[in-house]
VEXDRENSE-591707 format. One record per residue (C-alpha): residue number from 0; x, y, z; residue in three letters. Coordinates in nm, 3 decimals. Example, Ala and Ser with C-alpha at 12.3 -4.5 7.8 and 13.67 -1.06 7.14 Angstrom:
+-----+---------+---------+---------+-----+
!   n !    east !   north !      up ! res !
+-----+---------+---------+---------+-----+
!   0 !   1.230 !  -0.450 !   0.780 ! ALA !
!   1 !   1.367 !  -0.106 !   0.714 ! SER !
+-----+---------+---------+---------+-----+
//
This chain:
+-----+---------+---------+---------+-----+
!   n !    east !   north !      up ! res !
+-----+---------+---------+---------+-----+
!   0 !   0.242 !  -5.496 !   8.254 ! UNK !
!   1 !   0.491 !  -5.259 !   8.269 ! UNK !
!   2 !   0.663 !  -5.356 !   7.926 ! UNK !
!   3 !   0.318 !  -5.351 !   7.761 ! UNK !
!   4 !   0.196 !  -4.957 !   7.861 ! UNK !
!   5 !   0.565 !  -4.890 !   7.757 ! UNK !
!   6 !   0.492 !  -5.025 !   7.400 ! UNK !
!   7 !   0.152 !  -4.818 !   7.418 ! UNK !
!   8 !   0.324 !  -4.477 !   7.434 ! UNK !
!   9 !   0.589 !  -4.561 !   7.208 ! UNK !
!  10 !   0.328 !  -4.626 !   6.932 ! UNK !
!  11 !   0.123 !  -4.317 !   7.018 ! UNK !
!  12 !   0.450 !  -4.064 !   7.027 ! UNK !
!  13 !   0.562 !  -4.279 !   6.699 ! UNK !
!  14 !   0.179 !  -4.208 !   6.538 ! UNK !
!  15 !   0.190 !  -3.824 !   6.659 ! UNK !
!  16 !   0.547 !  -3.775 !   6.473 ! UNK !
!  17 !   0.404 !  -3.944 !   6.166 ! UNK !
!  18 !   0.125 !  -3.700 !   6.185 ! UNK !
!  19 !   0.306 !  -3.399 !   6.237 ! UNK !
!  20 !   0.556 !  -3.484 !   5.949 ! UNK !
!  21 !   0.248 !  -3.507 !   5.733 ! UNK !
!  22 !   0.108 !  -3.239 !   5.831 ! UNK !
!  23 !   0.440 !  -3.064 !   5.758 ! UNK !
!  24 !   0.520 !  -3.198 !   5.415 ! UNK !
!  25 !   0.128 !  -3.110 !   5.280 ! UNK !
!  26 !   0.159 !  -2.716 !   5.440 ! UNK !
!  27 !   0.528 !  -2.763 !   5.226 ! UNK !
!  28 !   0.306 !  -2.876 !   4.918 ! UNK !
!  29 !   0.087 !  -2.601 !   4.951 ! UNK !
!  30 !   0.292 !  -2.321 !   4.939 ! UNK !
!  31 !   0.497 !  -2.480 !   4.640 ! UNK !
!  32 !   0.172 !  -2.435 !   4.436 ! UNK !
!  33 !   0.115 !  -2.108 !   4.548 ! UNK !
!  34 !   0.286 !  -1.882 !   4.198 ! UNK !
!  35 !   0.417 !  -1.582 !   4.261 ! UNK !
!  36 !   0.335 !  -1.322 !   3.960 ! UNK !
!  37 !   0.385 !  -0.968 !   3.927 ! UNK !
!  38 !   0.052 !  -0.783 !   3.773 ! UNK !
!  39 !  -0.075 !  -0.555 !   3.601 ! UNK !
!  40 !  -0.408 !  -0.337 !   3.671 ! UNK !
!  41 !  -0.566 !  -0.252 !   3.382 ! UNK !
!  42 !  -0.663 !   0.155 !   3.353 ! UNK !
!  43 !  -0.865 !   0.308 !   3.052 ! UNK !
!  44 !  -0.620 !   0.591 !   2.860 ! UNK !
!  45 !  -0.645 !   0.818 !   2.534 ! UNK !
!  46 !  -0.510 !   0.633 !   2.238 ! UNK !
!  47 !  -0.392 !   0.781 !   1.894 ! UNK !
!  48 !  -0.564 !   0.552 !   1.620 ! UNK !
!  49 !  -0.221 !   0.534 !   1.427 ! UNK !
!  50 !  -0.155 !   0.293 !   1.127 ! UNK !
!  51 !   0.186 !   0.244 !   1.004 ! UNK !
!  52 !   0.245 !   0.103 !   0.674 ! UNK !
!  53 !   0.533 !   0.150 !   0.346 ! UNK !
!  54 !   0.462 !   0.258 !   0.011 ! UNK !
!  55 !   0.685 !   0.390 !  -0.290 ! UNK !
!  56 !   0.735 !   0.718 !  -0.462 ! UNK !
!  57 !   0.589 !   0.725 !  -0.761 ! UNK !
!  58 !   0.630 !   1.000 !  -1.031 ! UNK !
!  59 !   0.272 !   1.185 !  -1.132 ! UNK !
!  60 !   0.343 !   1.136 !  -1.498 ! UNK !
!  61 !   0.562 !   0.897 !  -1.674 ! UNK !
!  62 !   0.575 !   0.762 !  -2.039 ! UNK !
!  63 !   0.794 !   0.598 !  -2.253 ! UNK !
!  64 !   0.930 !   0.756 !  -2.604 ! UNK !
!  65 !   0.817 !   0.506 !  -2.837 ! UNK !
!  66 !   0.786 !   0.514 !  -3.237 ! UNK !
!  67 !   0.493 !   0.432 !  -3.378 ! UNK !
!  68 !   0.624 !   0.383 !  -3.751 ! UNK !
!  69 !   0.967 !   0.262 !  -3.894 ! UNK !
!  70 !   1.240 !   0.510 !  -3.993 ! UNK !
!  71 !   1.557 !   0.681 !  -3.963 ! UNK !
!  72 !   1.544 !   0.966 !  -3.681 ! UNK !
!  73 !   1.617 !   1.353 !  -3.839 ! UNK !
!  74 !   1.602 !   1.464 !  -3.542 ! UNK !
!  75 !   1.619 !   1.426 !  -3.123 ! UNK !
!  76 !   1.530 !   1.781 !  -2.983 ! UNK !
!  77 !   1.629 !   1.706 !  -2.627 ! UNK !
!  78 !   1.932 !   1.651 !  -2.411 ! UNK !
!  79 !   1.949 !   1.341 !  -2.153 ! UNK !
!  80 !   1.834 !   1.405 !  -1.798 ! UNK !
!  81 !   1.683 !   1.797 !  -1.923 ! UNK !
!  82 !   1.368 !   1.903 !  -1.827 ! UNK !
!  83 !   1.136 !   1.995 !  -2.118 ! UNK !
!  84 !   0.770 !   2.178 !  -2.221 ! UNK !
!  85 !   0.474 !   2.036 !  -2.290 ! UNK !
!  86 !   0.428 !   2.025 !  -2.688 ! UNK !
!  87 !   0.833 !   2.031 !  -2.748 ! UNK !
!  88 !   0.895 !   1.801 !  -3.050 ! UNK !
!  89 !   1.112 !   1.535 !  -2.860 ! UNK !
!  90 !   1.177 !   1.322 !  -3.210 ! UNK !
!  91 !   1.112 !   1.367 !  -3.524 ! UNK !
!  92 !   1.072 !   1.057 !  -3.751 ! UNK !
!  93 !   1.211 !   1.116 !  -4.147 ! UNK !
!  94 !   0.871 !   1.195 !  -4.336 ! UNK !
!  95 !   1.004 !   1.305 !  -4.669 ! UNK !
!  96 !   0.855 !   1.033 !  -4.819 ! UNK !
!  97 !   0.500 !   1.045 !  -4.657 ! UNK !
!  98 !   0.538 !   1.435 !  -4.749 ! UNK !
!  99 !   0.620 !   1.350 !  -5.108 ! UNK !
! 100 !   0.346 !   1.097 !  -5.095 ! UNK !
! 101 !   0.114 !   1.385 !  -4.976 ! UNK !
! 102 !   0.133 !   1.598 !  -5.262 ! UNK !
! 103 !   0.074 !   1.353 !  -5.488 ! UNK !
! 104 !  -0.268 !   1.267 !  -5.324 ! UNK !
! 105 !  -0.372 !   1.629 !  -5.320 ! UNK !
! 106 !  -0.275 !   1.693 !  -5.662 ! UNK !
! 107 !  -0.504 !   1.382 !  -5.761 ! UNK !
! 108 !  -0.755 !   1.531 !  -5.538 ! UNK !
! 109 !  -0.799 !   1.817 !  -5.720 ! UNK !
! 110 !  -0.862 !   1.651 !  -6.040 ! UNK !
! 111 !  -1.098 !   1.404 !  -5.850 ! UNK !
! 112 !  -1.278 !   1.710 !  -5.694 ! UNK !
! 113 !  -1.316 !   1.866 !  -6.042 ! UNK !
! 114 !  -1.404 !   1.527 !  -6.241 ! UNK !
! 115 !  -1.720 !   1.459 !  -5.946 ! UNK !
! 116 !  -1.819 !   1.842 !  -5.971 ! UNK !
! 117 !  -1.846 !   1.860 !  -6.386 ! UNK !
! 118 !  -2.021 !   1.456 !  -6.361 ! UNK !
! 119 !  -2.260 !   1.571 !  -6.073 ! UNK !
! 120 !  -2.354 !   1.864 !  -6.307 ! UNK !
! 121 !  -2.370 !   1.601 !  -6.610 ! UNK !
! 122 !  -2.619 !   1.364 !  -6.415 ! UNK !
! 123 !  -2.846 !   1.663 !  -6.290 ! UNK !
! 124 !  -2.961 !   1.663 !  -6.661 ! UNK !
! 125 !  -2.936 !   1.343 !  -6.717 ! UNK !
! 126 !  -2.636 !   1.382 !  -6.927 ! UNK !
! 127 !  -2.428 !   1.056 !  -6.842 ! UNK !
! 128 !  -2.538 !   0.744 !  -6.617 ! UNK !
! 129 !  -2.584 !   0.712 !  -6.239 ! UNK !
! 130 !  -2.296 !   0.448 !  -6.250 ! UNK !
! 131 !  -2.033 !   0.661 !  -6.396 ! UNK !
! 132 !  -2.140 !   0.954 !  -6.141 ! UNK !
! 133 !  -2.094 !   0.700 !  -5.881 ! UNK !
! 134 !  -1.717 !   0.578 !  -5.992 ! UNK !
! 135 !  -1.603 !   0.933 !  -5.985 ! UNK !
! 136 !  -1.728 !   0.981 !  -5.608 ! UNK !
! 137 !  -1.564 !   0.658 !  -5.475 ! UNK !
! 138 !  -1.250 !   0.753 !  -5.622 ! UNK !
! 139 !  -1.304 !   1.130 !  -5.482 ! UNK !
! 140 !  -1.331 !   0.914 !  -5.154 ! UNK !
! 141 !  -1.107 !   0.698 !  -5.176 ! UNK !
! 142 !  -0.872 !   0.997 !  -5.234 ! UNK !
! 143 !  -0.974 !   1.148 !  -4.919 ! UNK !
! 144 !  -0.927 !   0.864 !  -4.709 ! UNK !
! 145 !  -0.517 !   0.802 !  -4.872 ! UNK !
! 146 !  -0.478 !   1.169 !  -4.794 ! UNK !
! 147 !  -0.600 !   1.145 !  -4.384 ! UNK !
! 148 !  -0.398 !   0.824 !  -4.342 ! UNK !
! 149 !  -0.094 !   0.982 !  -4.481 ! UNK !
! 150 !  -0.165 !   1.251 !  -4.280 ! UNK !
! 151 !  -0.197 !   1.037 !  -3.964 ! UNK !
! 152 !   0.177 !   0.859 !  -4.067 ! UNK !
! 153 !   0.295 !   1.203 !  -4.064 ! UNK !
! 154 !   0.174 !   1.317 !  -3.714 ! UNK !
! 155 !   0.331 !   0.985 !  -3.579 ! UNK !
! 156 !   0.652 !   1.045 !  -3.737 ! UNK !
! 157 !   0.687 !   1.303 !  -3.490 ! UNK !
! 158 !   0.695 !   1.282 !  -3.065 ! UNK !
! 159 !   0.594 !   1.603 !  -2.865 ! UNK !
! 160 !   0.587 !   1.630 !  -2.469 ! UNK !
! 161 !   0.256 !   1.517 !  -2.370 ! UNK !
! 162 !   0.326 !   1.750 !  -2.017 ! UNK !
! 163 !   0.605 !   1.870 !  -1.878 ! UNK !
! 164 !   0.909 !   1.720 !  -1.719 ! UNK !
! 165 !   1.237 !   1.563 !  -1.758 ! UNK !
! 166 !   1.386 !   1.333 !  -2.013 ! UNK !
! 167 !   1.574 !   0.988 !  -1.876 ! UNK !
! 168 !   1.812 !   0.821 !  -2.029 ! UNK !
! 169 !   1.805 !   0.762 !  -2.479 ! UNK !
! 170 !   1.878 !   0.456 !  -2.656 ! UNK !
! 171 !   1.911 !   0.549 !  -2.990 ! UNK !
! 172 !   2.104 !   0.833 !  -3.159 ! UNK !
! 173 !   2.053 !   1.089 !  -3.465 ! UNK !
! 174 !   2.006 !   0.873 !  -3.754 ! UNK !
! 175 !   1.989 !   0.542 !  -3.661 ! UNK !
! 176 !   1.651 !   0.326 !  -3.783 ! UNK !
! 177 !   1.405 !   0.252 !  -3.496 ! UNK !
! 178 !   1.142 !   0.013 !  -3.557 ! UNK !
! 179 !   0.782 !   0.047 !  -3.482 ! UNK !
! 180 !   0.739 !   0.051 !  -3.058 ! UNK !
! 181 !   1.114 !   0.033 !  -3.006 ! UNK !
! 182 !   1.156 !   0.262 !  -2.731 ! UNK !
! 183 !   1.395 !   0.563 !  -2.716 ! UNK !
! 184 !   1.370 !   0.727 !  -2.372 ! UNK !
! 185 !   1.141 !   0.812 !  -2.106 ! UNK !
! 186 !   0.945 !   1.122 !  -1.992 ! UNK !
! 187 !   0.885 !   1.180 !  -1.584 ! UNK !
! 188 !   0.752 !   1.463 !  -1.469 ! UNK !
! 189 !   0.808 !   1.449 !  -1.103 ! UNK !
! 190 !   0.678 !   1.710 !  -0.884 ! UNK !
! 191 !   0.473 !   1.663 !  -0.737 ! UNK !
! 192 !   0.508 !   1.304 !  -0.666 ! UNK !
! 193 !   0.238 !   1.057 !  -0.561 ! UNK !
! 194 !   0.315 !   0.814 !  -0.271 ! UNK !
! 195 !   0.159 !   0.459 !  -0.293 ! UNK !
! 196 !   0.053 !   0.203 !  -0.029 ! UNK !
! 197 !  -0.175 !  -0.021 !   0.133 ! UNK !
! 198 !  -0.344 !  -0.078 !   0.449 ! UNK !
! 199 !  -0.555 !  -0.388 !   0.593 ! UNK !
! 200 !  -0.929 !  -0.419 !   0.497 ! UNK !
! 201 !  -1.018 !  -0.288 !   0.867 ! UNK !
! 202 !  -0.881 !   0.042 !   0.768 ! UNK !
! 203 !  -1.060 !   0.067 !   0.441 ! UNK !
! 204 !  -1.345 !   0.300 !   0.560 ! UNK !
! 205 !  -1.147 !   0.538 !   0.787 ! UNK !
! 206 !  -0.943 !   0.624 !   0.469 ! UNK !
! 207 !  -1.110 !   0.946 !   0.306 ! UNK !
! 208 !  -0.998 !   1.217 !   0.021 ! UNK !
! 209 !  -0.761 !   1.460 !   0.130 ! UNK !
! 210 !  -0.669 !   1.313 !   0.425 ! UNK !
! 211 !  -0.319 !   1.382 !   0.542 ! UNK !
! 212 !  -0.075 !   1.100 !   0.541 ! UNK !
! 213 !   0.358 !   1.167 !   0.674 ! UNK !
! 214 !   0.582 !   0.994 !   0.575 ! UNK !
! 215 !   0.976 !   0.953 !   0.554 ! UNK !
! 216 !   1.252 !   0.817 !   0.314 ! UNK !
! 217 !   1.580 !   0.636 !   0.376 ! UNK !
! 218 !   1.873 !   0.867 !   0.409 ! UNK !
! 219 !   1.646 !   1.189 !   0.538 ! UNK !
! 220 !   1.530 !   1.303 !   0.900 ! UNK !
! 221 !   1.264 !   1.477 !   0.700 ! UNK !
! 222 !   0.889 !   1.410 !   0.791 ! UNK !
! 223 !   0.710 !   1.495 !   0.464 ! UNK !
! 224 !   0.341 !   1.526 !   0.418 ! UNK !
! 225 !   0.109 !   1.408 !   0.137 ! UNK !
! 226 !  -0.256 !   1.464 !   0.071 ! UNK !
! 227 !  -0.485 !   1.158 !  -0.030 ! UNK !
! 228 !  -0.604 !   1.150 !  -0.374 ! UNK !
! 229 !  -0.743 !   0.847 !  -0.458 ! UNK !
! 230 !  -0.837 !   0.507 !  -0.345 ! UNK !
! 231 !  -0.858 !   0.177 !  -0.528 ! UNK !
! 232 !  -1.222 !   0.070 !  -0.519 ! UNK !
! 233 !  -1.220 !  -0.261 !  -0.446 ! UNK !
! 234 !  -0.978 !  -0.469 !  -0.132 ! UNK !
! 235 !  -0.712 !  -0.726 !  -0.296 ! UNK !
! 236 !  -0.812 !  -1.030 !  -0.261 ! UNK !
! 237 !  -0.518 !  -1.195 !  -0.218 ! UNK !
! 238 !  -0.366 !  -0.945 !   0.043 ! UNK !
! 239 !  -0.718 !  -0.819 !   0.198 ! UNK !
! 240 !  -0.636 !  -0.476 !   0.120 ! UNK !
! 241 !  -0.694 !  -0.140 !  -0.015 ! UNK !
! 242 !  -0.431 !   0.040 !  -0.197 ! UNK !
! 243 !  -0.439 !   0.419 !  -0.177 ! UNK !
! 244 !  -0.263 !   0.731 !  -0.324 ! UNK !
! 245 !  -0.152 !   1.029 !  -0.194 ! UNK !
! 246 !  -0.010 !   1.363 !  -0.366 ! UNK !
! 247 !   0.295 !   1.597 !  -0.223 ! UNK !
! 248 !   0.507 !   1.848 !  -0.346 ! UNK !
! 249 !   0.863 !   1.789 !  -0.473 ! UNK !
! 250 !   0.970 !   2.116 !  -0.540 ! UNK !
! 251 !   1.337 !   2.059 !  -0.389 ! UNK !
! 252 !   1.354 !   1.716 !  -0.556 ! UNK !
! 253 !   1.450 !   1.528 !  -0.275 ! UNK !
! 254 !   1.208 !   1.225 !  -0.319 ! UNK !
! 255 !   1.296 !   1.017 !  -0.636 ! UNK !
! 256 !   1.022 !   0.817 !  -0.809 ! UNK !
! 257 !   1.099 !   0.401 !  -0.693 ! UNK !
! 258 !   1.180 !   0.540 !  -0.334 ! UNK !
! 259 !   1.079 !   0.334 !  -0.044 ! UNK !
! 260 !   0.886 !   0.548 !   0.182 ! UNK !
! 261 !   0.778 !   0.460 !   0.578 ! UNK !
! 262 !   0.427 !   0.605 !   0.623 ! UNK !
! 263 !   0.230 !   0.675 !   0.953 ! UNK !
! 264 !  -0.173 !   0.747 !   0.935 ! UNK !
! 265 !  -0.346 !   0.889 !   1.201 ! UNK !
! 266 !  -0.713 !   0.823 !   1.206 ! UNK !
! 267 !  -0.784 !   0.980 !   1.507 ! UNK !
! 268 !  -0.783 !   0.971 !   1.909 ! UNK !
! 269 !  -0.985 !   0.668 !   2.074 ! UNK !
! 270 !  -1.099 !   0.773 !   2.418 ! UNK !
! 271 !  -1.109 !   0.517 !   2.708 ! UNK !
! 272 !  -0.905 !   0.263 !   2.569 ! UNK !
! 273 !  -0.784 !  -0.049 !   2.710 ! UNK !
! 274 !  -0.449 !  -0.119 !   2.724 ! UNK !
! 275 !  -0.223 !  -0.363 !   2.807 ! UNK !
! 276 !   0.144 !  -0.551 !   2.785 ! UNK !
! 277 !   0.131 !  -0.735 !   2.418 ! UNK !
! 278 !   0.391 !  -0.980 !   2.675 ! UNK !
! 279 !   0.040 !  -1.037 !   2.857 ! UNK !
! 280 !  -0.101 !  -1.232 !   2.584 ! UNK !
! 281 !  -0.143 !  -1.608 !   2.592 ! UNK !
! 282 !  -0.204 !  -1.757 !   2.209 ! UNK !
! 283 !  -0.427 !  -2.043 !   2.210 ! UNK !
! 284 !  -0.574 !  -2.242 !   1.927 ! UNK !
! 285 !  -0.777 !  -1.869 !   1.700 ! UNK !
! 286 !  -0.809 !  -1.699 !   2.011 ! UNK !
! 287 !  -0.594 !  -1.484 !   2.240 ! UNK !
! 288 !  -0.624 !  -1.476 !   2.613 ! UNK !
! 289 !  -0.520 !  -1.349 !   2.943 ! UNK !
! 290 !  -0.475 !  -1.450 !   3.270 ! UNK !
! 291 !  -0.694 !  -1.276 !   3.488 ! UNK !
! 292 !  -0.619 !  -1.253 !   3.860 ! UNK !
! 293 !  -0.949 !  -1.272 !   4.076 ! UNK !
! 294 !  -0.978 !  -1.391 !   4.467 ! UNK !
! 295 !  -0.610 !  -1.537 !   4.447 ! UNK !
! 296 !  -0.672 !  -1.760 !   4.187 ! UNK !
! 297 !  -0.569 !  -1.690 !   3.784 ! UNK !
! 298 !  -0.860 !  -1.710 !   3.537 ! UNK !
! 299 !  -0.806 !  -1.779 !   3.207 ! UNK !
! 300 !  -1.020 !  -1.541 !   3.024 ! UNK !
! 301 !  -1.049 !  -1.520 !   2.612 ! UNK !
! 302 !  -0.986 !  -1.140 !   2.468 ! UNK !
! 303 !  -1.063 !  -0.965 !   2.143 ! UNK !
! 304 !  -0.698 !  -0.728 !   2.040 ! UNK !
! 305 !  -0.726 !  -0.363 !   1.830 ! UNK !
! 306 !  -0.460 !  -0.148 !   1.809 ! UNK !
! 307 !  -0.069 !  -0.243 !   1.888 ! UNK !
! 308 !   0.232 !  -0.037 !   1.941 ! UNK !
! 309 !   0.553 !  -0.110 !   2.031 ! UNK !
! 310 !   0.532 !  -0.221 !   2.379 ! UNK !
! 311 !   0.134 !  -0.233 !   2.440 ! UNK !
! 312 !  -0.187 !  -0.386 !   2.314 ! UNK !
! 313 !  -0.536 !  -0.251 !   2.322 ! UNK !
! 314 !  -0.815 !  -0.491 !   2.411 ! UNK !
! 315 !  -1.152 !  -0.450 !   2.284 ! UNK !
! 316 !  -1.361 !  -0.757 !   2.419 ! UNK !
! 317 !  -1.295 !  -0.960 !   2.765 ! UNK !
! 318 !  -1.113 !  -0.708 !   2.962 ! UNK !
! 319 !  -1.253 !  -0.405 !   3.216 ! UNK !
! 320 !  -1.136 !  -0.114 !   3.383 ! UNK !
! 321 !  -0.962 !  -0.227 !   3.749 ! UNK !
! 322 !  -0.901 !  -0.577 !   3.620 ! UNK !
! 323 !  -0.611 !  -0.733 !   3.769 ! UNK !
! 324 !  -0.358 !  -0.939 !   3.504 ! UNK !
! 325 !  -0.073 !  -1.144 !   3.541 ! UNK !
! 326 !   0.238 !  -1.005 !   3.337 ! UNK !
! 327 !   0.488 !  -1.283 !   3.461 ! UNK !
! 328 !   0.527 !  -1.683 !   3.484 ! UNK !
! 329 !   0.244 !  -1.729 !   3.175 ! UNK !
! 330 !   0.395 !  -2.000 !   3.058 ! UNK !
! 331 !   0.327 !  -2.179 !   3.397 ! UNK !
! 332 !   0.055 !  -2.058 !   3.501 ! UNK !
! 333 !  -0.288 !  -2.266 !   3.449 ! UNK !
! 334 !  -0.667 !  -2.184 !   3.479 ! UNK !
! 335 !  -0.771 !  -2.118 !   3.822 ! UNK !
! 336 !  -0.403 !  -2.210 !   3.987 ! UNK !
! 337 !  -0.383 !  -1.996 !   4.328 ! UNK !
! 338 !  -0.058 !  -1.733 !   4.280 ! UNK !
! 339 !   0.055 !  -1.426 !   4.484 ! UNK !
! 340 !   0.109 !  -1.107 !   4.383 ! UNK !
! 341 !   0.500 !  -0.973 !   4.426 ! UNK !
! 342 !   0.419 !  -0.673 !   4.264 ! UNK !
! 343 !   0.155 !  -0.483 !   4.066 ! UNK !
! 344 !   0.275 !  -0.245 !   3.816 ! UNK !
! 345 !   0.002 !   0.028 !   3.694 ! UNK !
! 346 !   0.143 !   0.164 !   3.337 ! UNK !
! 347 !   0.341 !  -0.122 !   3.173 ! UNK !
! 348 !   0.585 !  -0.416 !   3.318 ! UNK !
! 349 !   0.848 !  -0.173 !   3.187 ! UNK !
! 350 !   0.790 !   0.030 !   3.478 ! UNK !
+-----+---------+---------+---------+-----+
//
């Protein structure tokens, strides 16, 4: 009897430790599952509505030198890399023949003139017929049409300075034969200077005339400002978006057309924005989301994003003021998983 209550408490101390060690190893469990995150409590702020975007320098005029008829060059009236007037003769084209040609034409035209006049007279009283009246006027006309064609050949022999600016580079000399469109410099008149870029199709509406756009250009500190001129009016397809000009002075000729410029637009101040870490975000499938900390537990909650900078993220849709958000151990965490907060951070994880 004494053997057998023995056995009885040996099996109920052995249960008991059984019991406890479970008891010990699920309470171990537990707190394994339990994350620890540091947060982040969202807070509503000012934010500048600032696009950044690069463009080029491009010059407000440019053309290229380019004959429109065949001949030797008399003469190149400017000097490479010189500025020059509007309405200087740039080149001028040998005409002697087309002047030669000219005077013949004129001298026929005054025989023509005088052959119509006496065989108009002659037809008023039905002196000669209407058919020999009518040869003498088509060859009056046809005399008048050589002479404005000549004429033409002669005003494209020579190349004035459609505005004002500065001669590139030539590629011909003084007497050598240039074809018809072979090109023998260019013309740039560069200040001011227009600035070209593009922004995203968002944008497209904020973007008005005269707005002022800053910009800068590699090997300057300089912030320059330009005014908007013009936009295109239609988005590119292909890149969804708008390409826009702006106009600034370039009276010190610092900025060279074909420069790469770095532009910053400020549309304006948002009030009562919500920001957070861009570090917060959790890319899923075509959405974005957070993890949302409510009642100890992470909820995985889908956002809409606006603007970015460089170490924040404003969020339009799915977030409110007060919110609670995890900022560490995202890539462990999962919807509604319990976690404790080590630390809560109020302006950015940076802090």
């Amino acid at each position: 009897m004494l053997n057998y209550r023995k056995i009885i408490v040996l099996l109920i101390l052995t249960a008991g430790f059984m019991a406890c060690k479970q008891d010990k190893k699920t309470a171990g469990n537990t707190a394994r599952e339990i994350m620890q995150v540091e947060a982040f409590v969202v807070q509503s702020q000012s934010l500048d509505n600032i696009i950044k975007t690069t463009g080029s320098i491009l010059p407000n005029e440019k053309m290229e030198l380019r004959s429109e008829v065949s001949g030797r060059i008399e003469k190149l009236g400017f000097q490479e890399g010189t500025r020059v007037q509007k309405g200087t003769v740039l080149v001028q084209i040998d005409d002697s023949e087309l002047q030669a040609q000219l005077q013949k034409y004129n001298a026929q035209m005054r025989i023509a003139k005088e052959d119509e006049n006496r065989k108009r007279q002659l037809l008023e009283i039905n002196g000669i017929a209407q058919e020999i009246y009518d040869a003498s006027l088509t060859k009056l006309e046809e005399l008048e049409a050589d002479i404005a064609l000549t004429n033409s050949k002669i005003r494209k022999s020579k190349i004035e300075a459609p505005f004002s600016g500065t001669i590139g580079l030539r590629f011909v000399s003084e007497g050598a034969w240039v074809s018809t469109g072979e090109i023998i410099s260019t013309l740039v008149q560069n200040d001011p200077v227009k600035v070209e870029f593009s922004v995203p199709e968002k944008y497209a509406s904020n973007l008005t005339k005269g707005m002022d756009v800053t910009f800068t250009i590699s090997g300057s500190d300089e912030t320059i400002t330009a005014k908007i001129y013009a936009t295109e009016p239609q988005i590119d397809a292909a890149t969804r978006s708008m390409k826009v000009r702006a106009l600034t002075s370039n009276s010190s000729g610092l900025l060279i057309p074909g420069a790469f410029a770095e532009l910053t637009i400020n549309l304006g101040t948002i009030q009562n924005a919500l920001m957070v870490p861009t570090t917060t975000l959790v890319p899923l499938l075509n959405s974005q989301n957070i993890f949302v900390i409510k009642s100890g537990r992470v909820i995985l909650t889908s956002v809409e994003t606006g603007i970015r900078n460089e170490k924040m993220i404003q969020i339009t849709v799915g977030l409110n003021v007060s919110d609670t958000i995890a900022t560490t151990g995202l890539l462990a965490l999962k919807d509604f998983m319990p976690v404790k907060i080590l630390k809560t951070h109020q302006q950015n994880t940076g802090n």
